[in-house]
C-alpha positions, 0 to 999 in steps of 0.5 A: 339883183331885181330884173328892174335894176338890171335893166337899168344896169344894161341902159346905163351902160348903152349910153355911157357907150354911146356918149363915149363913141359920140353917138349922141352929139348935136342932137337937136335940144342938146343942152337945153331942159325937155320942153314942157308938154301941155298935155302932160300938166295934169300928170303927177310929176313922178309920173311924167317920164314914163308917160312921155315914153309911152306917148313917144311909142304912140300910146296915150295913157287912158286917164290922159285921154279921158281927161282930154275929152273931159275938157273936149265936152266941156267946150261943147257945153259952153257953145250949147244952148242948155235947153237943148237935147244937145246940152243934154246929152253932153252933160250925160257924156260929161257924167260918164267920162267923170264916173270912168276917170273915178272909177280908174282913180279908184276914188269914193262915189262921194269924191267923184261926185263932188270932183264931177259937181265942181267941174258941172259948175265950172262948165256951166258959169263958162256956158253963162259967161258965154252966153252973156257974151254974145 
């Protein structure tokens, strides 16, 4: 038996035992499916478990977190004027974030630059239709 099925084993019957002495009755969502998490949306579902443990541990994953603040600078640009240094700067960050999640993800220079061009493009019809908007 594999250490992996073991452990599984012994969690398998920790909670049989606990169902079986009541332990885990009127616990709060009993019943009820666990709740979507918007954080996790971009996560592969097979996936989606084992980051929910570890994010319930405290820790995030570094492609969730990078990801994150993807998003992060994105809104930045989009309330920047694009001919400042600001703009720049943001772009050059977006970049490298883009370029750490590729590199992460082990994907080809040439996905990760057309990945990264299609976010640029999407920030910056946002930043414009911002722009008119005011």
């Amino acid at each position: 038996m594999s250490t992996l099925a073991f452990l599984d084993r012994i969690a398998e019957e920790k909670i049989r035992a606990a169902i079986e002495r009541g332990d885990l009755n009127g616990l709060p969502g009993a019943g009820k499916p666990v709740p979507d998490e918007e954080d996790l949306a971009l996560v592969p579902a097979d996936l989606r478990m084992a980051y929910r443990v570890l994010k319930n541990a405290g820790h995030v994953p570094e492609e969730v977190r990078l990801r994150r603040e993807i998003e992060d600078v994105g809104r930045l640009l989009e309330l920047s004027d694009d001919s400042s240094a600001q703009y720049r700067e943001g772009l050059n960050r977006l970049h490298l974030l883009m370029q750490r999640l590729g590199e992460m993800r082990g994907g080809s220079l040439t996905l990760h630059d057309r990945y990264y061009r299609q976010v640029a493009e999407k920030f910056a019809q946002r930043h414009a239709a911002t722009k008119s908007g005011n």
